[in-house]
CHARMM internal coordinates of N, CA and C (Angstrom, degrees):
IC EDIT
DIST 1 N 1 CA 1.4529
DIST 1 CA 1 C 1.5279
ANGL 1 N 1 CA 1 C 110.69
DIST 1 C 2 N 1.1336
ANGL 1 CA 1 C 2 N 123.15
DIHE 1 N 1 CA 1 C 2 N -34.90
DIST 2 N 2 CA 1.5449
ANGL 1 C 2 N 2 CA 127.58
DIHE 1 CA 1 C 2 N 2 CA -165.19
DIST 2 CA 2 C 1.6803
ANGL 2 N 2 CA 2 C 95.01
DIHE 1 C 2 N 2 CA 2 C -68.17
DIST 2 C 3 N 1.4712
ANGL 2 CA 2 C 3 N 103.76
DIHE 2 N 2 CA 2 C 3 N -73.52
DIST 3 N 3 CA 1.5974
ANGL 2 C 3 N 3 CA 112.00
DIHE 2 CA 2 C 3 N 3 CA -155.88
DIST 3 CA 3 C 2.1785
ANGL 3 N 3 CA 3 C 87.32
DIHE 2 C 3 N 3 CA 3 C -45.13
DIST 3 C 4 N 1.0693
ANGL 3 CA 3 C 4 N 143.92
DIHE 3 N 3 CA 3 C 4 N -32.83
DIST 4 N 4 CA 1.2845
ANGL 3 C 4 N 4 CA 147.47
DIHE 3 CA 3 C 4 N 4 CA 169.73
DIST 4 CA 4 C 1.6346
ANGL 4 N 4 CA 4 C 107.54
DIHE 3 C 4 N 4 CA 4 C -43.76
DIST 4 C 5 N 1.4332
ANGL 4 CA 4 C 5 N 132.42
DIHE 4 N 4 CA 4 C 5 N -49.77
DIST 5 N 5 CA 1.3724
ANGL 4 C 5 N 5 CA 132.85
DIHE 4 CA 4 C 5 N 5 CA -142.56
DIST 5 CA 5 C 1.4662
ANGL 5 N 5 CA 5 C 92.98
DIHE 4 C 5 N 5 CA 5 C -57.24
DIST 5 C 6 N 1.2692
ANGL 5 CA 5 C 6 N 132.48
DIHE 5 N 5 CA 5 C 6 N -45.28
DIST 6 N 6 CA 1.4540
ANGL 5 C 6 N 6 CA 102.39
DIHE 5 CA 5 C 6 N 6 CA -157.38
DIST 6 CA 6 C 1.4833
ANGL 6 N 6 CA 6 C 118.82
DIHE 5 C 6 N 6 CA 6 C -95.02
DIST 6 C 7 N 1.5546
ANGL 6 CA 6 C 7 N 126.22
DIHE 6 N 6 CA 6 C 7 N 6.78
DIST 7 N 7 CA 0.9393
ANGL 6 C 7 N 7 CA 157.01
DIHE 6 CA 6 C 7 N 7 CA 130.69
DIST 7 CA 7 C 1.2893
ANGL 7 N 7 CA 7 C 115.48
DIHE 6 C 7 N 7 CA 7 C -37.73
DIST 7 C 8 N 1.4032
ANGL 7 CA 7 C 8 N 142.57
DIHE 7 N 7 CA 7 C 8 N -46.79
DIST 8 N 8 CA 1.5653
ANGL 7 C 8 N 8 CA 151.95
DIHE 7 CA 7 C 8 N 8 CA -146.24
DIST 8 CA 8 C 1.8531
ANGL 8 N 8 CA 8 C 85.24
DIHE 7 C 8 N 8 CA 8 C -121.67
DIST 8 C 9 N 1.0897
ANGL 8 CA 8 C 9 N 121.82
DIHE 8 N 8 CA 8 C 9 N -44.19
DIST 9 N 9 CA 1.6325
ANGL 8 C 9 N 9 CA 110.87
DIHE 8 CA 8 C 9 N 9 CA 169.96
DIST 9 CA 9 C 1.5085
ANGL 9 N 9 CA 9 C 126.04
DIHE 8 C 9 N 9 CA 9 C -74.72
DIST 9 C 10 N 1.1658
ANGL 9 CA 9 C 10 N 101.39
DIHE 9 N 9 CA 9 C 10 N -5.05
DIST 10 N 10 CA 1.3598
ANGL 9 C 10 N 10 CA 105.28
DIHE 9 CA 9 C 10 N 10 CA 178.08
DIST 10 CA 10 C 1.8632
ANGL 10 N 10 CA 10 C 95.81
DIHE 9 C 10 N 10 CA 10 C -94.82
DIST 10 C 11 N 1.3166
ANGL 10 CA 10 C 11 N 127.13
DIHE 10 N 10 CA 10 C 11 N -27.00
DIST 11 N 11 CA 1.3068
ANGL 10 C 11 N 11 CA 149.61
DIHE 10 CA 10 C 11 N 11 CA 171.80
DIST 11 CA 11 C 1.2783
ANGL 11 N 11 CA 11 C 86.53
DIHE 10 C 11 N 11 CA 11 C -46.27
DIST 11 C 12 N 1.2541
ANGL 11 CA 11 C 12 N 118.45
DIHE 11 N 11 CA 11 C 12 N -62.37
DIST 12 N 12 CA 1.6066
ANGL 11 C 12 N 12 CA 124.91
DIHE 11 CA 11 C 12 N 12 CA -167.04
DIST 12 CA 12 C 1.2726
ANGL 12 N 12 CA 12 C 124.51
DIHE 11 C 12 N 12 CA 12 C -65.89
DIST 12 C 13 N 0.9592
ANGL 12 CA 12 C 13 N 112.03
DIHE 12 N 12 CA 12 C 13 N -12.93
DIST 13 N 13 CA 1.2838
ANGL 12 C 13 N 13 CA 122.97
DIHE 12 CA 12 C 13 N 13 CA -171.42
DIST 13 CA 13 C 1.5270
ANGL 13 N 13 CA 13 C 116.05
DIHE 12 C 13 N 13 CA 13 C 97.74
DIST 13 C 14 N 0.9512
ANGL 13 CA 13 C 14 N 133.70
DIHE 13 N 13 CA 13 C 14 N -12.85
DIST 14 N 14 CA 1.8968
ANGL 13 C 14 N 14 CA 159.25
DIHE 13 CA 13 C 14 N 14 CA 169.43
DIST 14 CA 14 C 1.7274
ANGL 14 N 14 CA 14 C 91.44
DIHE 13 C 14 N 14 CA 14 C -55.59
DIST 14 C 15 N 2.0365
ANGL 14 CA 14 C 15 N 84.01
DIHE 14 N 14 CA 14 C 15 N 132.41
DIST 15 N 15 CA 1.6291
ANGL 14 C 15 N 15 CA 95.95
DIHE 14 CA 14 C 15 N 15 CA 147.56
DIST 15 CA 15 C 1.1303
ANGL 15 N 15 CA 15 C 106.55
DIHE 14 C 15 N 15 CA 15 C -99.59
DIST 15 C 16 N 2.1051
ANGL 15 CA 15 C 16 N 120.03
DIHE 15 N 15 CA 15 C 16 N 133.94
DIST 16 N 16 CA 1.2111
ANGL 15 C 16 N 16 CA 105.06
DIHE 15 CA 15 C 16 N 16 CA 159.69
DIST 16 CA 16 C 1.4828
ANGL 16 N 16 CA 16 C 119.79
DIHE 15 C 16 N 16 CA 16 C -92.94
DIST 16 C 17 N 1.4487
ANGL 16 CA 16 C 17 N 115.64
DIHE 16 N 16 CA 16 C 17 N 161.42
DIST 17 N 17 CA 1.1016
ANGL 16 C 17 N 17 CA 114.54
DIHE 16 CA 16 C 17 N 17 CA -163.38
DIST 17 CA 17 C 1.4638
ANGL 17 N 17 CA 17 C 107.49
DIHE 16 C 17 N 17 CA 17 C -113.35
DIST 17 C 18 N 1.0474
ANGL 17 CA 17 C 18 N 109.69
DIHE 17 N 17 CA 17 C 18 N 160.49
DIST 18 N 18 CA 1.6986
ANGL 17 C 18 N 18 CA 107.54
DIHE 17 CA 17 C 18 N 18 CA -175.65
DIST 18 CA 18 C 1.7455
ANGL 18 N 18 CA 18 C 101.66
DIHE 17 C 18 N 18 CA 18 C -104.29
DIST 18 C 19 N 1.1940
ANGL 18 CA 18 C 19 N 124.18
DIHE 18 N 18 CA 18 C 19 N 166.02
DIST 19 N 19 CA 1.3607
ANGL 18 C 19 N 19 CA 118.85
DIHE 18 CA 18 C 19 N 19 CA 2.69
DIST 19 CA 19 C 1.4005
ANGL 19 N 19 CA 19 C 130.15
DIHE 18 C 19 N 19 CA 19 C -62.34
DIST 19 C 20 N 1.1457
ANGL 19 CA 19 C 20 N 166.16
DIHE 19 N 19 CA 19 C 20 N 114.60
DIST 20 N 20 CA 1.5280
ANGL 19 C 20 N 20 CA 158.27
DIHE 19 CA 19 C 20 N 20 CA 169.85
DIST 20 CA 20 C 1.5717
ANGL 20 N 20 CA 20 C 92.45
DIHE 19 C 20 N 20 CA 20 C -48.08
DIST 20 C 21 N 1.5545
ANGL 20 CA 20 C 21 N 133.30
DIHE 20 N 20 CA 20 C 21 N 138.17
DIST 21 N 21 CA 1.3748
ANGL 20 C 21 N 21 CA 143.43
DIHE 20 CA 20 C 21 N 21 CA -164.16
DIST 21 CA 21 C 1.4941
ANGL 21 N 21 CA 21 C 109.54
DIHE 20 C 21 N 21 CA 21 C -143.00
DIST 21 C 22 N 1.4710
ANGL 21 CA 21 C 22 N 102.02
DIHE 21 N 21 CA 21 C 22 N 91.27
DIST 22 N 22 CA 1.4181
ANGL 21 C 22 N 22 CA 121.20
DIHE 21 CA 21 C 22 N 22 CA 160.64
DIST 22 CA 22 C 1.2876
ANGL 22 N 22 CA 22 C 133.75
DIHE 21 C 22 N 22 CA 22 C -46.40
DIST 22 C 23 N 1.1799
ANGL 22 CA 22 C 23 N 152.45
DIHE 22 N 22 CA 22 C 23 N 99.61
DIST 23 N 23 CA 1.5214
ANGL 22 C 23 N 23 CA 135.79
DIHE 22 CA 22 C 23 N 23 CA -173.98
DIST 23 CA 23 C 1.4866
ANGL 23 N 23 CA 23 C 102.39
DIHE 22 C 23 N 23 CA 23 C -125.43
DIST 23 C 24 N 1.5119
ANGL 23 CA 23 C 24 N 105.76
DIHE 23 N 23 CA 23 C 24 N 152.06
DIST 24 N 24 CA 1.2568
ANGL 23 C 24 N 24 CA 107.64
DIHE 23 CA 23 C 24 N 24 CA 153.53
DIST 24 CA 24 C 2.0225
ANGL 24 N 24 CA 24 C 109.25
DIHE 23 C 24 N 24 CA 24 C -148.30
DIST 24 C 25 N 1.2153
ANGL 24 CA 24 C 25 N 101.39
DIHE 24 N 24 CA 24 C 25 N -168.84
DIST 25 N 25 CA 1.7701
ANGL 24 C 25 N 25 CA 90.55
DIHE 24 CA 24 C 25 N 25 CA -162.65
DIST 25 CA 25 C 2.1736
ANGL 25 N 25 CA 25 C 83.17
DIHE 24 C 25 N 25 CA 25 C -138.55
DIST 25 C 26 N 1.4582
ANGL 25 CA 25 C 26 N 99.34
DIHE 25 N 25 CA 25 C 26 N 131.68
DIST 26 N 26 CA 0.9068
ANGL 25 C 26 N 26 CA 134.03
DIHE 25 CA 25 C 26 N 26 CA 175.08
DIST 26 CA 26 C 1.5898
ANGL 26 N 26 CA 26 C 124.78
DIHE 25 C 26 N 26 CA 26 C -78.89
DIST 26 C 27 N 1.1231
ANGL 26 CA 26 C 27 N 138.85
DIHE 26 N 26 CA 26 C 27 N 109.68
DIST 27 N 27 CA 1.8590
ANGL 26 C 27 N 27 CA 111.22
DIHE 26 CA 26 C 27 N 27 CA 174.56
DIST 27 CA 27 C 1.4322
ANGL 27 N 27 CA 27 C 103.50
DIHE 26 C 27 N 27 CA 27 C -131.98
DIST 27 C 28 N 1.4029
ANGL 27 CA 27 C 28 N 117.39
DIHE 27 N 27 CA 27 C 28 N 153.10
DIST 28 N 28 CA 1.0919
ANGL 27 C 28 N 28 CA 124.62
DIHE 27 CA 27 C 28 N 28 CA 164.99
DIST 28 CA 28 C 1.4084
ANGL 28 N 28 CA 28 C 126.54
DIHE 27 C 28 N 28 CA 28 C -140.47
DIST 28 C 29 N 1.0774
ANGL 28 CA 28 C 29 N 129.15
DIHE 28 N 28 CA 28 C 29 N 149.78
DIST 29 N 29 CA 1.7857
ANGL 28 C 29 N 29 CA 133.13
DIHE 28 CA 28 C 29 N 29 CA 168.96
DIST 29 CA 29 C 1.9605
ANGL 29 N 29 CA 29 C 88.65
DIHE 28 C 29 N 29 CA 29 C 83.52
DIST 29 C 30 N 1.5168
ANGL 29 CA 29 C 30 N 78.85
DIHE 29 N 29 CA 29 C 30 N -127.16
DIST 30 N 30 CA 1.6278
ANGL 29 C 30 N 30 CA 103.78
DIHE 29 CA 29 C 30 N 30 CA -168.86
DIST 30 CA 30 C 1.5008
ANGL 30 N 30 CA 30 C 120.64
DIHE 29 C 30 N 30 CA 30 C -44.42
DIST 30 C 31 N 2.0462
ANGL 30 CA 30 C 31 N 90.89
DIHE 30 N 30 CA 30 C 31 N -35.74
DIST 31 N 31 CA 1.4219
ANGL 30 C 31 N 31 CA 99.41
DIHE 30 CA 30 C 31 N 31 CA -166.03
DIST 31 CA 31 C 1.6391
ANGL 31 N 31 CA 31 C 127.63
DIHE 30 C 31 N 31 CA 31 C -70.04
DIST 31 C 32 N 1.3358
ANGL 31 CA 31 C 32 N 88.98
DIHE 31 N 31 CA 31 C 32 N -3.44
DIST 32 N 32 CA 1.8082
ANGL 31 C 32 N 32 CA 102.68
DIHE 31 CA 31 C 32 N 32 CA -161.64
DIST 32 CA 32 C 1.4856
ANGL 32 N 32 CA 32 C 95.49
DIHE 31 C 32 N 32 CA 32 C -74.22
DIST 32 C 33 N 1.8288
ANGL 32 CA 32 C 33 N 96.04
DIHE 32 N 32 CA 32 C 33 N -49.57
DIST 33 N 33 CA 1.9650
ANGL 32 C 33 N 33 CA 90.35
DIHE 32 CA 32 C 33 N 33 CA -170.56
DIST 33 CA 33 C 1.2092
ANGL 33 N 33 CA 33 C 92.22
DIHE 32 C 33 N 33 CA 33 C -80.86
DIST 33 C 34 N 1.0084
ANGL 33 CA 33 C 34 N 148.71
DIHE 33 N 33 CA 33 C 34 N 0.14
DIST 34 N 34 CA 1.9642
ANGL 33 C 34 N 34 CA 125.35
DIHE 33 CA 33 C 34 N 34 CA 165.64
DIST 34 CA 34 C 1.7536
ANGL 34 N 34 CA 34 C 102.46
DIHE 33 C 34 N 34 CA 34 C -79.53
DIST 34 C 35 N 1.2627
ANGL 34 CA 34 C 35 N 105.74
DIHE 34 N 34 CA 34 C 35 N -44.88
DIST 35 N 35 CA 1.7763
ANGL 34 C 35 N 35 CA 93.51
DIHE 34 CA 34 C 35 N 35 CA 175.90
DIST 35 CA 35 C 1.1069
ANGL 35 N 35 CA 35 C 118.52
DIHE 34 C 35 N 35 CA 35 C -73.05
DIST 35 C 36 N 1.3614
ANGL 35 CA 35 C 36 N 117.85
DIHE 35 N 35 CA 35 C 36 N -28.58
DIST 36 N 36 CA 1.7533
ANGL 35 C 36 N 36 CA 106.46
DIHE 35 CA 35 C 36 N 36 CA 166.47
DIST 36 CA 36 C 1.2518
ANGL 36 N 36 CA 36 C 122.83
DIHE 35 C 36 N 36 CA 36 C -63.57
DIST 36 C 37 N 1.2909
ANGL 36 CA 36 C 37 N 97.71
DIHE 36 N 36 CA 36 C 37 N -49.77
DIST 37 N 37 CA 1.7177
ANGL 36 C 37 N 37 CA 100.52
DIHE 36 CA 36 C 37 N 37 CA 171.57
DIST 37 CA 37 C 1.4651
ANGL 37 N 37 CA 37 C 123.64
DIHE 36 C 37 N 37 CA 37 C -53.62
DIST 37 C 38 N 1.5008
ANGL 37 CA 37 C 38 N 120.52
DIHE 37 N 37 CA 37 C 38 N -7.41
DIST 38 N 38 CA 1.4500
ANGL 37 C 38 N 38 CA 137.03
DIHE 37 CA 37 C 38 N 38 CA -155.88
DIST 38 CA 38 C 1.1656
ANGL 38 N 38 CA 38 C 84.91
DIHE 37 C 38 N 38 CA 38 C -95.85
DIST 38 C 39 N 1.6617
ANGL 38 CA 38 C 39 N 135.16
DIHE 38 N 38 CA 38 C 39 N -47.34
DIST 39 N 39 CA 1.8640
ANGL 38 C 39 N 39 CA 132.46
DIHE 38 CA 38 C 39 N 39 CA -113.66
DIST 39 CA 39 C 1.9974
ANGL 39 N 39 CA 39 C 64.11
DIHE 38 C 39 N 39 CA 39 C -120.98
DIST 39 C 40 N 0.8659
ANGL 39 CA 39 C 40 N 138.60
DIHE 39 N 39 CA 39 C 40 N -22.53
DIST 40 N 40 CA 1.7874
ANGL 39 C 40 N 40 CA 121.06
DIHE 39 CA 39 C 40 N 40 CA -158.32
DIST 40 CA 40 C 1.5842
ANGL 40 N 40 CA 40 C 83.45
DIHE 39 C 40 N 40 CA 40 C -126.09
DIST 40 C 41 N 1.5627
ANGL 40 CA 40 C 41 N 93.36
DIHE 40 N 40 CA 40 C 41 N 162.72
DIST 41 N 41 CA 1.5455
ANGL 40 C 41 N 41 CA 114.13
DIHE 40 CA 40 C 41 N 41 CA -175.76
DIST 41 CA 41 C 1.9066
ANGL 41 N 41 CA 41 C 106.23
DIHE 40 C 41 N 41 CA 41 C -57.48
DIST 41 C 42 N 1.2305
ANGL 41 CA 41 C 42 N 113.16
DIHE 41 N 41 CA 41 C 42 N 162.41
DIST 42 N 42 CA 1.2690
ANGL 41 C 42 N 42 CA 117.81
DIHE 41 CA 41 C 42 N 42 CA -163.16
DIST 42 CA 42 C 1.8254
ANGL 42 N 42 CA 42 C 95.44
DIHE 41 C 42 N 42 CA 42 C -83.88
DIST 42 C 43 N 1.1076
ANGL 42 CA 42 C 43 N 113.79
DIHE 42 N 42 CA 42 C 43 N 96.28
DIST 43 N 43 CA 1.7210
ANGL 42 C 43 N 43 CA 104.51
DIHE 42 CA 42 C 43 N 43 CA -148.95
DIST 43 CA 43 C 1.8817
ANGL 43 N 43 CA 43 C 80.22
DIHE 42 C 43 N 43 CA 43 C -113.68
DIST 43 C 44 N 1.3261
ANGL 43 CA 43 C 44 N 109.45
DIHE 43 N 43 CA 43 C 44 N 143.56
DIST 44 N 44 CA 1.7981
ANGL 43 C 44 N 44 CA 122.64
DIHE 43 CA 43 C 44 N 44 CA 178.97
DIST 44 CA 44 C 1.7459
ANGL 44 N 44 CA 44 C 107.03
DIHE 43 C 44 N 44 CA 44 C -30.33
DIST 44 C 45 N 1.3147
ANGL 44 CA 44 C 45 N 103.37
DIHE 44 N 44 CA 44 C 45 N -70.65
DIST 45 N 45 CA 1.4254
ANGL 44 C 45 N 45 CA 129.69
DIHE 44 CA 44 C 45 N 45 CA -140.15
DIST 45 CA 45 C 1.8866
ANGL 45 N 45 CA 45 C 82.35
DIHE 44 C 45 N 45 CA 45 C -123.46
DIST 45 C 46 N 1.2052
ANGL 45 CA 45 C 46 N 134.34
DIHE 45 N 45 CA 45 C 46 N 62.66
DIST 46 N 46 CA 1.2636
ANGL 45 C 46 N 46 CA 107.21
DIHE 45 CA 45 C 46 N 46 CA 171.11
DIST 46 CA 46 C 1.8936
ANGL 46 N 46 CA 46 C 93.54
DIHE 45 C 46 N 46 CA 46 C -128.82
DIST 46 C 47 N 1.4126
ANGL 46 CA 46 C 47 N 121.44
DIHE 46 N 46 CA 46 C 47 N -30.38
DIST 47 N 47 CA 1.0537
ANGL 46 C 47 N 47 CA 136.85
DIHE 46 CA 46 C 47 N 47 CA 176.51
DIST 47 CA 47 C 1.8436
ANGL 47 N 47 CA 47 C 111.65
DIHE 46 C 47 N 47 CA 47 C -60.37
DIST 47 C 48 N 1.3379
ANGL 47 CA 47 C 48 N 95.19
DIHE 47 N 47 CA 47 C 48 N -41.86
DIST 48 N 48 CA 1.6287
ANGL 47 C 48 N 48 CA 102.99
DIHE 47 CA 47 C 48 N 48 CA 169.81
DIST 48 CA 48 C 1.4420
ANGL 48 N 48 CA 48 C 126.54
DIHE 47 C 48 N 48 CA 48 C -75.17
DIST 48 C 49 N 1.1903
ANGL 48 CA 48 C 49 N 110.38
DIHE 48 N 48 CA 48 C 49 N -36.02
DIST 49 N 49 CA 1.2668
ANGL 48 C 49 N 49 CA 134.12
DIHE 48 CA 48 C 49 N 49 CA 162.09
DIST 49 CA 49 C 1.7652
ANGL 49 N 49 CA 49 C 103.74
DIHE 48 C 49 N 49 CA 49 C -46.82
DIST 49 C 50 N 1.1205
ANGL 49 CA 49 C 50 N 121.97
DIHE 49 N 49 CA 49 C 50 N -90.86
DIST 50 N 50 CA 1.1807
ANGL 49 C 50 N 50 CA 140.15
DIHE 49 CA 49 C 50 N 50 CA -164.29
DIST 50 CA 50 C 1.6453
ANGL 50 N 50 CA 50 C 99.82
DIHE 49 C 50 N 50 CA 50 C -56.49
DIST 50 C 51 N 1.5576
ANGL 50 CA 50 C 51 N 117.94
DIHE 50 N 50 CA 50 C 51 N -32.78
DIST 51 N 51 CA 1.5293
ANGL 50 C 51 N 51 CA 94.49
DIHE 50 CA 50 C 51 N 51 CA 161.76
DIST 51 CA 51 C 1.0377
ANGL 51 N 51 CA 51 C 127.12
DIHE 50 C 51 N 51 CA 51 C -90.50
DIST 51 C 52 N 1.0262
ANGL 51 CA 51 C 52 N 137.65
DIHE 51 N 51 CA 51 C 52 N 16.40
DIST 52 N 52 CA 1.9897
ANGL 51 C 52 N 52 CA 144.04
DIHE 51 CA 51 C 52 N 52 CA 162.15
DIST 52 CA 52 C 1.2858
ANGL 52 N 52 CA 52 C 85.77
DIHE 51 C 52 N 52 CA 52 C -100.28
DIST 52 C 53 N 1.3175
ANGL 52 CA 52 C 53 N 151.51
DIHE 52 N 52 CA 52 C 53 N -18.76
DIST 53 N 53 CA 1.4306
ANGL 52 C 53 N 53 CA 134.79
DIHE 52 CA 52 C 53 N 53 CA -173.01
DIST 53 CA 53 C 1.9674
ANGL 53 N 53 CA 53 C 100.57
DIHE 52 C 53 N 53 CA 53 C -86.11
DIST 53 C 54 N 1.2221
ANGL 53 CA 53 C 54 N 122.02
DIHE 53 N 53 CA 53 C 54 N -41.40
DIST 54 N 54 CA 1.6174
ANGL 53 C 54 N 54 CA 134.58
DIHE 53 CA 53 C 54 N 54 CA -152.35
DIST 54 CA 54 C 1.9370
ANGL 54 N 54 CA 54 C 101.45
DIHE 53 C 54 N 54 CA 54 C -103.82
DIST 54 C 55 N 1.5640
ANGL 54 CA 54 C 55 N 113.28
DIHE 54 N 54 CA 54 C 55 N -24.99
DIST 55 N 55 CA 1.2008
ANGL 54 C 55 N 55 CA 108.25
DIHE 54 CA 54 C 55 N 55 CA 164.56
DIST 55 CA 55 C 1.8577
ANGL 55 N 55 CA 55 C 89.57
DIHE 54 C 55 N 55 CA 55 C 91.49
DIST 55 C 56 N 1.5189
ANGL 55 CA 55 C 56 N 84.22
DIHE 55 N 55 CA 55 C 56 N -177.62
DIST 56 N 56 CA 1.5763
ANGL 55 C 56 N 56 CA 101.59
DIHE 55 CA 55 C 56 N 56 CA -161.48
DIST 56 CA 56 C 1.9247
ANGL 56 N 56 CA 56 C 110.46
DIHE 55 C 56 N 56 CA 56 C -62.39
DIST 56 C 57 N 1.0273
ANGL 56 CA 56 C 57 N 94.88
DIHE 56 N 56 CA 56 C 57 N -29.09
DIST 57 N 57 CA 1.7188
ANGL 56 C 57 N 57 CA 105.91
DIHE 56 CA 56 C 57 N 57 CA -152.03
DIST 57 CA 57 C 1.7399
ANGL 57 N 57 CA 57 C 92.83
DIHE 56 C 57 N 57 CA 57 C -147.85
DIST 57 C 58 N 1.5731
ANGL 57 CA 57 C 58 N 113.04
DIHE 57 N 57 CA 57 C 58 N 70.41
DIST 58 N 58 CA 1.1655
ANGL 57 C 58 N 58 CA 109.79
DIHE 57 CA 57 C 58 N 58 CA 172.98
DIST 58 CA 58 C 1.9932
ANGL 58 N 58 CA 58 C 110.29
DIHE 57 C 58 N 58 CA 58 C -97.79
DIST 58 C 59 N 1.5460
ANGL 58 CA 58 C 59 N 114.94
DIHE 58 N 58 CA 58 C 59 N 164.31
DIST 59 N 59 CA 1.5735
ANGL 58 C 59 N 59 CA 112.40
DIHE 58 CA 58 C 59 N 59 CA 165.06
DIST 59 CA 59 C 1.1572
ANGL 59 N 59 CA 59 C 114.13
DIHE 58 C 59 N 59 CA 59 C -135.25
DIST 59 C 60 N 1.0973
ANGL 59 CA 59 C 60 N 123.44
DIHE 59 N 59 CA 59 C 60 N 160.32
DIST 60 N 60 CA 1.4040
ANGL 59 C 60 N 60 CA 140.18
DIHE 59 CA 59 C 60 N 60 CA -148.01
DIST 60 CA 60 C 1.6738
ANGL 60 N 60 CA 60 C 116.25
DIHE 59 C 60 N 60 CA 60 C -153.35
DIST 60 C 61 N 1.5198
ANGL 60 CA 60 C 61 N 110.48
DIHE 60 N 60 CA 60 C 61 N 99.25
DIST 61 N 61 CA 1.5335
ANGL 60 C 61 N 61 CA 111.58
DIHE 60 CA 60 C 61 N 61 CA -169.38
DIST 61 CA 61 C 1.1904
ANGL 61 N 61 CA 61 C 117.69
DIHE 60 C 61 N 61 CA 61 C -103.04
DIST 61 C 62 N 1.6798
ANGL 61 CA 61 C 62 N 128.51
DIHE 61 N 61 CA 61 C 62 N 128.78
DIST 62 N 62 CA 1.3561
ANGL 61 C 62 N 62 CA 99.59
DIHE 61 CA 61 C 62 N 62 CA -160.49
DIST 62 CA 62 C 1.5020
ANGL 62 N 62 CA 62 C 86.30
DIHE 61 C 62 N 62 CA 62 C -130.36
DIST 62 C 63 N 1.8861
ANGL 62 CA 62 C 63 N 108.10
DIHE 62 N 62 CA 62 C 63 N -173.36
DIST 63 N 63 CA 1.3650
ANGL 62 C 63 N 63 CA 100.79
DIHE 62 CA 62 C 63 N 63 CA -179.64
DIST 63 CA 63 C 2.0157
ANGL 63 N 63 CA 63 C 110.74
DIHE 62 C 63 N 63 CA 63 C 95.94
DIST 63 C 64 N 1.0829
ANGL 63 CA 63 C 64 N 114.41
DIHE 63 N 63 CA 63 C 64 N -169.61
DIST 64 N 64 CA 1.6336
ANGL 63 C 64 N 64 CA 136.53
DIHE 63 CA 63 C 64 N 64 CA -19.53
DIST 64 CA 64 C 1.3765
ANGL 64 N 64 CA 64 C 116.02
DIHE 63 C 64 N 64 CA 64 C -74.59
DIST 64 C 65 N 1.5081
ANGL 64 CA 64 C 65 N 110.71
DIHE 64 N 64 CA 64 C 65 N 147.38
DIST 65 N 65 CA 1.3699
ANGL 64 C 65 N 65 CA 133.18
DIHE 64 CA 64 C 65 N 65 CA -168.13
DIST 65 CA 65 C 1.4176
ANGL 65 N 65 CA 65 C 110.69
DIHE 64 C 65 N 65 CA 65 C -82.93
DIST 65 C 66 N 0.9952
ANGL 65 CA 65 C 66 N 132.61
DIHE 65 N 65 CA 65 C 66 N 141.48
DIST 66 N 66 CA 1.8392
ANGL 65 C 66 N 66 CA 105.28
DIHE 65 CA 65 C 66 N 66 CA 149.04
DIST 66 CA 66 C 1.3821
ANGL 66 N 66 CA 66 C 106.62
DIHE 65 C 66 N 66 CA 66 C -143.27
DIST 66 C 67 N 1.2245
ANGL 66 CA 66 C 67 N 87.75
DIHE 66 N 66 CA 66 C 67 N 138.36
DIST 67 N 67 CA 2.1111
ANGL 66 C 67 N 67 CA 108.01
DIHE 66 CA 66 C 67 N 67 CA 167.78
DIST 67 CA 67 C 1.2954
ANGL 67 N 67 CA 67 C 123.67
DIHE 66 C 67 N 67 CA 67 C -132.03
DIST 67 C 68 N 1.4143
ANGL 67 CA 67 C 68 N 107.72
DIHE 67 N 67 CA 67 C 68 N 134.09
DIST 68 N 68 CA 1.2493
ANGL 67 C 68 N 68 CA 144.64
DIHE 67 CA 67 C 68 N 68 CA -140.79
DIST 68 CA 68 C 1.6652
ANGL 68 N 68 CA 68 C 103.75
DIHE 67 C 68 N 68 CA 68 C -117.29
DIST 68 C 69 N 1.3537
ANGL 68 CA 68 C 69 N 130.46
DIHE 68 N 68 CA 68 C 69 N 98.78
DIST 69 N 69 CA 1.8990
ANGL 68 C 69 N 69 CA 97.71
DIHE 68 CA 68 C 69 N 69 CA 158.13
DIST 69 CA 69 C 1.3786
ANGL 69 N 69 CA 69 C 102.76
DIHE 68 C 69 N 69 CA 69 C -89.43
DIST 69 C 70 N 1.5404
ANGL 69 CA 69 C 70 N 111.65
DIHE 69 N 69 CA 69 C 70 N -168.43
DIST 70 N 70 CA 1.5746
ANGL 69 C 70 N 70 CA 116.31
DIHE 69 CA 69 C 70 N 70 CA 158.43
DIST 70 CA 70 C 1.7464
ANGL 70 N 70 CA 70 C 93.58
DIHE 69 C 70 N 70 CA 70 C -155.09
DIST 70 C 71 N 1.5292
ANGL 70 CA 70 C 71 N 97.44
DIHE 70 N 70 CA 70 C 71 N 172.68
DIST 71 N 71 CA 1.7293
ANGL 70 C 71 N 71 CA 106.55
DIHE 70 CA 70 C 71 N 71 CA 166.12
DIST 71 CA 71 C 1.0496
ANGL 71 N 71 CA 71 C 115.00
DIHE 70 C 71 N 71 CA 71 C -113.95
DIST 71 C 72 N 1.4022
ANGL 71 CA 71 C 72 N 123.41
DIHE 71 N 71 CA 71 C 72 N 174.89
DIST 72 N 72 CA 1.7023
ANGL 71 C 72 N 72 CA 124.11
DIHE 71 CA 71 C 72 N 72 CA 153.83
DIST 72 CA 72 C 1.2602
ANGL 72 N 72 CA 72 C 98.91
DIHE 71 C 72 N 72 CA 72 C -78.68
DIST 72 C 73 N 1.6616
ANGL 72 CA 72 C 73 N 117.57
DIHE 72 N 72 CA 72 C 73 N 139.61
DIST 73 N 73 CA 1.3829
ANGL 72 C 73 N 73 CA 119.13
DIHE 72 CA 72 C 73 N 73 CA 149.47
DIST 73 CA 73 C 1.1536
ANGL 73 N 73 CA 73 C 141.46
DIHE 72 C 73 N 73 CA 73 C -39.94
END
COOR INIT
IC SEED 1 N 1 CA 1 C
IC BUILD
């Protein structure tokens, strides 16, 4: 749907405007099992789990995002 938006605003009648803004979100070490643990239910044993599963020094790439504005003409 994203790589679409400025395509579907122009549908709309919308100029989109650039820049078009790619993102994506990076994690590493600790942060991976706190965001996993974030994105799934707050489950006992799921954070522990998943770090004996990912190892000492795991990463985690997420994304890519994209955002789009546009104007009325």
């Amino acid at each position: 749907m994203g790589t679409r938006l400025p395509s579907l605003l122009r549908l709309a009648g919308l100029e989109p405007q650039p820049p078009h803004e790619v993102t994506g979100a990076v994690y590493t070490g600790v942060a991976v099992v706190q965001h996993l643990t974030n994105m799934m239910l707050d489950i006992d044993t799921f954070a522990e789990r998943v770090s004996i599963d990912l190892g000492p020094d795991p990463l985690l790439v997420q994304g890519p995002d994209l955002a789009v504005w546009a104007k009325k003409p």
